[in-house]
C-alpha positions in Angstrom: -97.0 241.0 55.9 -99.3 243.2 54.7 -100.7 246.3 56.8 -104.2 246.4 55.7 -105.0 248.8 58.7 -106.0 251.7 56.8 -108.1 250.0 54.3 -110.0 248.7 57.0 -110.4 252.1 58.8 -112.3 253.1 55.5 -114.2 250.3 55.1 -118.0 250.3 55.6 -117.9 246.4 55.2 -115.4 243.7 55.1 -116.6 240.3 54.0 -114.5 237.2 53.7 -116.1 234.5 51.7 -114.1 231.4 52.5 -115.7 229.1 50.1 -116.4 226.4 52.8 -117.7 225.6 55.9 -115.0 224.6 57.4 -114.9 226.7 60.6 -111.5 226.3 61.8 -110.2 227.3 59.1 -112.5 231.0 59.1 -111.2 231.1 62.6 -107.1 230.7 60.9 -108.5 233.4 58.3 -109.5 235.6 61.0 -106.5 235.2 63.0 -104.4 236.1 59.9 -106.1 239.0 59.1 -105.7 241.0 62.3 -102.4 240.4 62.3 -102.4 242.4 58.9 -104.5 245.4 60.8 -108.1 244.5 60.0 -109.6 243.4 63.8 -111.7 240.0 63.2 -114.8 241.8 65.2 -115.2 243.6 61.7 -114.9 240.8 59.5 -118.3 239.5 58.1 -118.9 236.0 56.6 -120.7 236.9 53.3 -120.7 235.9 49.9 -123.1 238.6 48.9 -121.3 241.4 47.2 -124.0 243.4 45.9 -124.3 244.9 49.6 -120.8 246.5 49.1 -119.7 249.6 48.3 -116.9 251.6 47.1 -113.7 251.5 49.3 -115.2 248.2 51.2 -112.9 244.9 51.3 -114.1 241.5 49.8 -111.1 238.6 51.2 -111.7 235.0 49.3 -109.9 231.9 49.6 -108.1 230.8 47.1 -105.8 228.1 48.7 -103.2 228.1 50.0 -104.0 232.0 50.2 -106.6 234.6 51.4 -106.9 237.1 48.4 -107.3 240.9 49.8 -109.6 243.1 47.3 -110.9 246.7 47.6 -114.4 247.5 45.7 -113.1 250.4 43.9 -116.4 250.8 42.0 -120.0 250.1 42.0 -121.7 250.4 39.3 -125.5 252.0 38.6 -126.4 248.4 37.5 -124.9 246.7 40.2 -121.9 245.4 39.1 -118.6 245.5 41.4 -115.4 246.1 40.6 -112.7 245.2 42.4 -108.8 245.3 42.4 -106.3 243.3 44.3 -104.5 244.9 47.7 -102.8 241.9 48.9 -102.2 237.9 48.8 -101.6 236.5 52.8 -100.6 232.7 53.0 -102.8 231.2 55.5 
């Protein structure tokens, strides 16, 4: 288990983009994420990652796992950059 707590803390945004609309299962995402330290009340559904900004979290699915990534750049032109923080099985 991952403690993602402190990432969150500084986090303007979090966004998970589940790739689907399968609601139950951005509920199960949800679930799993607070209980790695990021309270769901935070989480927004969002694919749009031009509206992040450095330190933020962007969480895919990439089945069977939720894929944890922290902007770590944002470039002049737009352009996001991003590196891994954590894999959670869902």
């Amino acid at each position: 288990m991952a403690d993602l707590s402190q990432h969150a803390a500084a986090a303007l945004r979090i966004f998970l983009a589940p790739n689907t609309s399968d609601q139950e299962l951005v509920e199960t995402a949800k679930k799993r994420l607070e209980e790695n330290g990021i309270a769901s009340d935070r989480i927004e559904v969002n694919y749009d990652m031009q509206l992040l900004g450095t330190g933020d979290l962007y969480i895919s699915y990439d089945p069977p796992d939720l894929v944890v990534r922290i902007v770590y750049e944002k470039k002049p032109n737009g352009m996001v950059k991003l590196k891994s923080a954590a894999m959670i099985k869902l």
